[in-house]
C-alpha positions in Angstrom: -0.8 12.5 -23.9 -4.4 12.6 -24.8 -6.5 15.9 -25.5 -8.8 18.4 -23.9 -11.0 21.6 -25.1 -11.0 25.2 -23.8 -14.1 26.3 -21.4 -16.4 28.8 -22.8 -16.5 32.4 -21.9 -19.2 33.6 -19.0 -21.6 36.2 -19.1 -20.6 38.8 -16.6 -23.4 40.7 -16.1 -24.8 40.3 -12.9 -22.8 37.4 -11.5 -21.5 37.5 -8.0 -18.2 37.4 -7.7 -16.4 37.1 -4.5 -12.7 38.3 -4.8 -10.0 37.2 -2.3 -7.4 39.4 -1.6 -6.4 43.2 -1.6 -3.4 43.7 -3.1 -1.4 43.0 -6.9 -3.6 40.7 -8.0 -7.5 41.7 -6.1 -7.3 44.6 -6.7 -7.0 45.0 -10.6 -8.9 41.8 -10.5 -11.9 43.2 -8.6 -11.9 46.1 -11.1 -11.8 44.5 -13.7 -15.0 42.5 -12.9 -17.0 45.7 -11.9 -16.5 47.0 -15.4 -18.0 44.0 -16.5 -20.8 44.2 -15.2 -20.3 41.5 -12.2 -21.7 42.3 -8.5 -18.2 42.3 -6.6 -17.0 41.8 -3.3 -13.7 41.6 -1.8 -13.0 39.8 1.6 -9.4 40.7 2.7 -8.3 39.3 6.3 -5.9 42.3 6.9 -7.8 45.4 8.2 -4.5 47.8 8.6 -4.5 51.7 7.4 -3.0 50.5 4.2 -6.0 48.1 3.5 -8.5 50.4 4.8 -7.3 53.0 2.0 -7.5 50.8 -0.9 -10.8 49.5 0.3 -11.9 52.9 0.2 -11.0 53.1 -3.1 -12.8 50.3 -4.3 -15.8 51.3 -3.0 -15.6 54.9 -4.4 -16.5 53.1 -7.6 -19.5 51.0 -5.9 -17.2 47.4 -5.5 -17.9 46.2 -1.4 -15.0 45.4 0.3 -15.1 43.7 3.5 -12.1 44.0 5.5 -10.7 41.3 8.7 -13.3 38.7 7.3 -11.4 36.6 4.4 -12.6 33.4 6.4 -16.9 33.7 5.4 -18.3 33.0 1.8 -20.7 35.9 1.3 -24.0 34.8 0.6 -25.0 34.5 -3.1 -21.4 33.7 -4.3 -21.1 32.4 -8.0 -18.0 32.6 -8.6 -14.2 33.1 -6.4 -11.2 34.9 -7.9 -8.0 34.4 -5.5 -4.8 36.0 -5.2 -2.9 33.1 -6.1 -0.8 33.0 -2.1 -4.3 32.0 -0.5 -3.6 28.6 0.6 -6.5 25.9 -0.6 -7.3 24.9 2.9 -8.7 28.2 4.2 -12.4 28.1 5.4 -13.9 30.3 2.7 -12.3 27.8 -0.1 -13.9 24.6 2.1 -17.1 26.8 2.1 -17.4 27.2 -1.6 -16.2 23.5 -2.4 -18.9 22.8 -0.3 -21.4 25.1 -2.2 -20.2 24.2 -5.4 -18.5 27.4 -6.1 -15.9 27.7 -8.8 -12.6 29.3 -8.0 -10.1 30.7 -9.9 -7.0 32.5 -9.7 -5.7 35.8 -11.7 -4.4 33.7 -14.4 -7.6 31.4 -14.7 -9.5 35.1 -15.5 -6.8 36.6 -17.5 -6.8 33.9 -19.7 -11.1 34.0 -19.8 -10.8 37.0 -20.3 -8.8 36.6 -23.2 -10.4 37.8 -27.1 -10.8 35.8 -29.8 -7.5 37.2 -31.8 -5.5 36.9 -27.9 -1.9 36.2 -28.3 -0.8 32.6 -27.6 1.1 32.0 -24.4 4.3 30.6 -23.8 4.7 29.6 -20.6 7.5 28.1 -18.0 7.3 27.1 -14.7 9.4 24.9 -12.0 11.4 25.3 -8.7 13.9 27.3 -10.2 14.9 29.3 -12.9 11.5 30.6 -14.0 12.2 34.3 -14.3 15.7 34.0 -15.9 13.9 31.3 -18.8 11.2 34.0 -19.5 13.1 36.8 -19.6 15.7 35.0 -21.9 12.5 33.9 -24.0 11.3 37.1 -24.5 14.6 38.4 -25.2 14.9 35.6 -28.3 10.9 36.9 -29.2 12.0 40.1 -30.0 15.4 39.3 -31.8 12.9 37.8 -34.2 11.2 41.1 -34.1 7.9 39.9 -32.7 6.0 41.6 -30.1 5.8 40.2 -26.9 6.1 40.9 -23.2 7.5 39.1 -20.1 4.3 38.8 -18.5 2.4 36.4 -15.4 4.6 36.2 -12.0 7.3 38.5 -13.3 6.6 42.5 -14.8 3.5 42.9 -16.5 0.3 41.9 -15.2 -1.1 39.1 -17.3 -4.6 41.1 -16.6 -2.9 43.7 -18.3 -1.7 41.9 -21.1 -5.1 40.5 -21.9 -7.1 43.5 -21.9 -4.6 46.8 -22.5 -4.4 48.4 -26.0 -0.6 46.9 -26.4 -1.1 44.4 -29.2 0.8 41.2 -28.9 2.1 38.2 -31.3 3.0 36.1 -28.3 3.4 36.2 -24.5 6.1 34.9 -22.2 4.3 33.5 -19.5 6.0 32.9 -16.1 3.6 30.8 -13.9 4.2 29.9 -10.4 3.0 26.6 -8.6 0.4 28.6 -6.7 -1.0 30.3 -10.1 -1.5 27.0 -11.7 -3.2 25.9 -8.8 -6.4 28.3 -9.3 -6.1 28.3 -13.1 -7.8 24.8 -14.2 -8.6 25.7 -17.7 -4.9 27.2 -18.8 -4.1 26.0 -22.3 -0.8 27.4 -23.9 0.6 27.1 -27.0 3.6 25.4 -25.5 4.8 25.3 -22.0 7.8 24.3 -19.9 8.7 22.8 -16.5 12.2 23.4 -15.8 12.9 21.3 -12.6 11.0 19.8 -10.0 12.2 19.5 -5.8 10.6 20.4 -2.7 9.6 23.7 -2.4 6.0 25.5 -0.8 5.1 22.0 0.8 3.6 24.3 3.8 1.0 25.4 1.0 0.5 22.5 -0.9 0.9 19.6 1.6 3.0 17.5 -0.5 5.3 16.8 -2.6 2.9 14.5 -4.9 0.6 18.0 -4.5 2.6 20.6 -5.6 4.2 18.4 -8.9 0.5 17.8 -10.1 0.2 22.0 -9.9 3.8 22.4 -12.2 2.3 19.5 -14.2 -1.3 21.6 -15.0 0.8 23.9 -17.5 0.7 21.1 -19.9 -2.8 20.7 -19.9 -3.9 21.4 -23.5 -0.6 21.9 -24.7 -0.5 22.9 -28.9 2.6 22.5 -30.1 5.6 21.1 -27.4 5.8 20.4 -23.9 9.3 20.9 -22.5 10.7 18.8 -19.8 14.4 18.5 -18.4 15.9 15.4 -19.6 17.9 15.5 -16.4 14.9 15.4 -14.3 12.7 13.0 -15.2 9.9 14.2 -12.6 9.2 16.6 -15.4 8.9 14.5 -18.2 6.4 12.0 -16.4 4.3 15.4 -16.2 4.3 15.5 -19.5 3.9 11.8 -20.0 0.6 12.6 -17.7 -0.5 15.5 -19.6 -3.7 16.1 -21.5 -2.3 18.0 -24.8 -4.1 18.9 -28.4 -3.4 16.0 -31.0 0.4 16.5 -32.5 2.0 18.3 -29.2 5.5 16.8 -29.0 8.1 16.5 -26.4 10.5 18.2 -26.1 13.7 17.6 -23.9 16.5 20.0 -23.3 19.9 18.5 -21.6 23.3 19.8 -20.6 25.0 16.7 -22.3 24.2 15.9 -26.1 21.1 16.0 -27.6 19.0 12.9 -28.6 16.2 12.7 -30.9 13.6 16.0 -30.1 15.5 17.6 -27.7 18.2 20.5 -27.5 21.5 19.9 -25.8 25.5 21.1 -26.1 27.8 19.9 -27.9 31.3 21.1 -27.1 30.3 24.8 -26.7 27.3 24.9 -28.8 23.6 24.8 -28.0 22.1 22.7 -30.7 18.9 21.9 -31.7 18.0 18.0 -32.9 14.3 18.6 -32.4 13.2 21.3 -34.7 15.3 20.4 -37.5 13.9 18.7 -41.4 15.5 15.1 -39.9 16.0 15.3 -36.3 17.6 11.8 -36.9 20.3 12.9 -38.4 20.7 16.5 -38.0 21.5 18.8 -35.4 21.0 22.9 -35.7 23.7 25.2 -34.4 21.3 27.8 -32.2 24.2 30.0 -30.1 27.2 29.1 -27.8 27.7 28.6 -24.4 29.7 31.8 -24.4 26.8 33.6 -25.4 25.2 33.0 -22.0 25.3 35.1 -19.2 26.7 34.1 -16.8 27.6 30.8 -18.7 27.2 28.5 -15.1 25.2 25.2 -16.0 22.0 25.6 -14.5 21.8 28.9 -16.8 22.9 27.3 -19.6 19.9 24.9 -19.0 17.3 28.1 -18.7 19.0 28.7 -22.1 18.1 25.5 -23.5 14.5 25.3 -22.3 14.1 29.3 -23.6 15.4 28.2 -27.1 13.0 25.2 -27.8 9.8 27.4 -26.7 11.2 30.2 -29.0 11.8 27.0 -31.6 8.4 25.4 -30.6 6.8 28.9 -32.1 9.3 29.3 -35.5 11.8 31.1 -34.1 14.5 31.3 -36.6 18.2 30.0 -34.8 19.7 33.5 -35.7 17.0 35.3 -33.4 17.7 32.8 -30.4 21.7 33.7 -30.2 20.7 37.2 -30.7 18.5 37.4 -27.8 20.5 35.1 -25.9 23.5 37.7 -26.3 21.4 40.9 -25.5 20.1 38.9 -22.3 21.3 40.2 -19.1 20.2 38.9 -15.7 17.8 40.1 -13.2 19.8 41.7 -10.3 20.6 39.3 -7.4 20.9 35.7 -10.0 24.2 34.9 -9.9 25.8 38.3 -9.4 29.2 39.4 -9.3 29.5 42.0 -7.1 33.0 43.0 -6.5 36.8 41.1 -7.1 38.6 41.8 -3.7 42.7 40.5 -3.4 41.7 37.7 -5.4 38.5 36.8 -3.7 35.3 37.3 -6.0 31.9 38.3 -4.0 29.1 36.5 -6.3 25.3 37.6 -4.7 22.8 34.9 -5.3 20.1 35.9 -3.0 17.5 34.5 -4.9 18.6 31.2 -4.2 16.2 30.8 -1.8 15.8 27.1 -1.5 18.1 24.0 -1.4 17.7 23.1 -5.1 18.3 27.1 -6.7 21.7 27.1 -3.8 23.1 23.2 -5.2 22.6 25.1 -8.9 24.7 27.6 -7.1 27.4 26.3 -5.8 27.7 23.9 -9.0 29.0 27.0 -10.7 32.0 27.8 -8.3 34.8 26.1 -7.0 36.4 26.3 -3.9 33.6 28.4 -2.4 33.1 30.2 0.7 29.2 29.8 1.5 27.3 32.7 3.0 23.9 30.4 4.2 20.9 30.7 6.4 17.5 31.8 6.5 13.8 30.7 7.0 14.3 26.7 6.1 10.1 26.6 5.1 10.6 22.9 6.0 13.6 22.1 3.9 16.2 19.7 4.7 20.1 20.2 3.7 21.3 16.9 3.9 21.6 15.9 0.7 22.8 19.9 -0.8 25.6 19.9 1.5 26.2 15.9 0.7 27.0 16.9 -2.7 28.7 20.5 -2.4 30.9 19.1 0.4 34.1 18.8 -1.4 33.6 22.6 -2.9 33.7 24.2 -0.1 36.5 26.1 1.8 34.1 27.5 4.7 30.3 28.7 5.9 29.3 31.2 7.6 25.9 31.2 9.0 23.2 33.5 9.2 19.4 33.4 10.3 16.5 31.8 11.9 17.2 28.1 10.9 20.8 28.1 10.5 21.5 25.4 13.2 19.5 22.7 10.3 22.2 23.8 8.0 24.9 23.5 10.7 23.7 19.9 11.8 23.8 18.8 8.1 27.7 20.3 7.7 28.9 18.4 11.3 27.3 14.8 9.0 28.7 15.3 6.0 31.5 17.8 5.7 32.6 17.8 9.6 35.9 18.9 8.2 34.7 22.7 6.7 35.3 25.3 9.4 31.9 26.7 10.0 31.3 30.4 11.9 27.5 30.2 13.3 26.3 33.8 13.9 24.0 33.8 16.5 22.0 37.0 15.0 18.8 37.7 12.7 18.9 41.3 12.3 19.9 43.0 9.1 23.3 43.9 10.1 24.5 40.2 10.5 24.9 40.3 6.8 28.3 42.8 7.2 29.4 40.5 10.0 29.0 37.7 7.9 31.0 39.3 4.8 33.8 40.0 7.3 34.2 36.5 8.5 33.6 35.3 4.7 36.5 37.2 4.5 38.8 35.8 6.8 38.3 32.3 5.7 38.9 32.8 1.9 41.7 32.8 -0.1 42.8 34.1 -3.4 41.3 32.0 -6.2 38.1 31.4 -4.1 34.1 32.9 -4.6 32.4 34.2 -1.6 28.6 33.3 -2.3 25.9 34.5 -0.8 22.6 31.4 -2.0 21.7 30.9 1.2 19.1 27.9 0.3 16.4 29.8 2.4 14.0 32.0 2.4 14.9 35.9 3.5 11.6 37.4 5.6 13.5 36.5 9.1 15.9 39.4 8.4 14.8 41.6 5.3 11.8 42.2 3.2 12.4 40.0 0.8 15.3 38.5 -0.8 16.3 41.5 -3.1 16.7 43.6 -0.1 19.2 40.8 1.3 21.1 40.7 -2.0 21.6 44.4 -1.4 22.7 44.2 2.0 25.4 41.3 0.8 26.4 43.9 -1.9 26.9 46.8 0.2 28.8 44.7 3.2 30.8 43.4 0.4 31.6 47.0 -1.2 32.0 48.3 2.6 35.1 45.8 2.9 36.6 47.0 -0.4 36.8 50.5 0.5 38.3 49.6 3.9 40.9 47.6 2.3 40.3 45.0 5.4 39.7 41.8 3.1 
């Protein structure tokens, strides 16, 4: 790990600034910019009513918008800020690489934006598991009674953050691979990488592509870089990171704890890295128990929550405190209803192979409610290893028949219903048959290891569906 310096602030006033994307990210963005004194214009390929209004607003305030043209660099363009889901191959990127045009994300501005006093960031990122590790870090942040906010790809806006009147001590940053992407000059106090496996490969073109994106949140590191002992992907990120002189690492593993890292031992989270002689000592942080639900790949978010919270002086008391008053988001992991024996667990946001193997790790014997948009996954190797957990599947969605293949290779023995159906009432079918193939003793889980757009919204709006199917068959009394 060598070391790196922070860029320099710009001088606003005056500069061009092309902004990509209406929407969450643009369209604070683009304001932002205005009142700074840059010339802005937004390019936006969608030109529907809901895009023609906020256009309409941004130009009441004297920002150009052009609407159905995201494709053409407007002439004079300094500088680009991107919503962070533009994919780096579209024309008007190639055009400004071409120019020599900087571009930069949300985050990349946020943190240019940031003043001299700014509070640090903490920040996670990886396949899975980011939003439950941020939340559970800001949760330990203020048991230690410091301010701070769970901020970036999850609630508040990191533009926000930067430049609202709340004051901060620190931030919990979550940071998704496309964020990172467009935000070259990101240096946090300490940062994290929870796991690494294929995931987005559409929008980053490989694998090799979209590790070196997770890896840029140790650039500059302070203090600790985190990796997963388990997953040694992430520590050769950190092994390949640029970091400040004295950044450590720092592992975290479900097993016990070497030298700097955090691990369990029996049913304690311990700590061997922030302690007077890691050597020789080990600090008692929480238990398992006091994890929510306790399944491993939480207690693992735990872990990797704990050593950023220790990375910054968190005292142990404050991590079992906020590890306690934790409570998951809805849709992780969520026990929905206990039916004749049967227990419904919703796990919606499981919506890749890695997040559903996490999944079905936790339960045992499991009937698996799977299916979705496959985004170019493949299932061999999830069901290879679930195999012997499970009691039945029942299918659902657009690429269900790559999951089905994978089940008739390696578990040709489960009993499998395929429900030829993508609309949003295949999820109560689905339930029912779950039903009929479970037993007393067993979980019915919905981590359908793809994405949800084929059928809902997103994958909340599938969780719910799941949830009301599930309390439909209660009331009936048919389970």
């Amino acid at each position: 790990m060598g070391i790196r310096k922070v860029s320099e602030q710009l001088d606003w006033q005056g500069k061009r600034v092309t902004v990509a994307g209406l929407g969450v990210s643009g369209i604070p963005a683009a304001r932002v910019l205005h009142g700074l004194g840059a010339v802005v214009t937004v390019v936006n390929d969608g030109d529907d009513e809901r895009s023609r209004a906020q256009a309409a607003e941004l130009e009441a305030v004297g920002i150009t918008v052009r609407l159905g043209d995201g494709a053409t660099l407007p002439p004079g363009t300094e500088l680009i800020v991107t919503a962070p889901g533009w994919k780096p191959d579209k024309p008007l990127f190639l055009a400004a690489e071409a120019a020599g045009v900087e571009i930069w994300g949300d985050v990349e501005l946020a943190w240019r934006l940031r003043g001299p006093d700014a509070a640090p960031w903490l920040a996670v990122t990886g396949t899975n598991g980011k939003t439950t590790t941020v939340r559970m870090l800001a949760s330990i942040l203020e048991a230690a009674g410091l301010r701070t906010a769970a901020v970036g790809n999850i609630g508040v806006s990191l533009l926000d953050a930067v430049l609202g009147d709340e004051e901060y001590d620190v931030l919990a940053v979550e940071l998704s691979s496309y964020q990172l992407h467009w935000a070259p000059s990101l240096r946090a106090h300490s940062a994290a990488v929870l796991n690494l496996a294929p995931d987005h490969l559409d929008w980053h073109g490989s694998m090799d592509a979209y590790a070196a994106d997770k890896g840029r949140i140790y650039e500059g590191n302070r203090i600790a870089c985190v990796y997963n002992a388990a997953d040694k992907a992430t520590e050769d990120l950190v092994r390949e990171a640029d970091v400040e002189e004295g950044c450590r690492a720092i592992g975290f593993t479900l097993g016990t704890p070497g030298p700097s890292q955090l691990g369990v031992v029996d049913d304690l989270l311990v700590d061997r890295a922030f302690v007077a002689d890691r050597q020789k000592n080990a600090q008692e942080l929480a238990q398992v128990s006091d994890v929510q639900p306790p399944a491993p790949h939480n207690v693992a978010n735990a872990l990797a929550a704990a050593a950023l919270a220790r990375a910054f002086g968190v005292e142990p008391k404050a991590v079992r405190e906020g590890l306690r008053a934790f409570r998951p988001d809805p849709h992780r992991i969520e026990l929905v209803e206990e039916i004749q024996g049967v227990t419904y667990v919703d796990d919606s946001k499981a919506t890749n192979t890695h997040a559903a193997e996490a999944s079905l790790a936790a339960y045992d014997p499991i009937v698996w409610i799977a299916g979705g948009l496959a985004k170019g996954a493949t299932f061999d190797e999830l069901v290879q290893g679930s195999a012997k957990r499970l009691r039945g599947v029942v299918l659902i969605g657009q690429d269900r028949a790559l999951i089905a293949e994978a089940l008739a290779r390696h578990a040709p023995e489960v009993p499998v219903v395929d429900l030829d159906r993508t609309d949003t009432g295949a999820m109560s079918a689905a339930v029912r048959e779950a039903a009929a193939l479970a037993r007393p003793g067993d979980t019915v889980l919905l981590a359908p290891a793809c994405a949800s757009m084929d059928m809902f919204a997103n994958y909340n709006k599938r969780g719910e569906a799941f949830a009301d199917a599930v309390r439909a068959l209660a009331a009936t009394g048919d389970a």
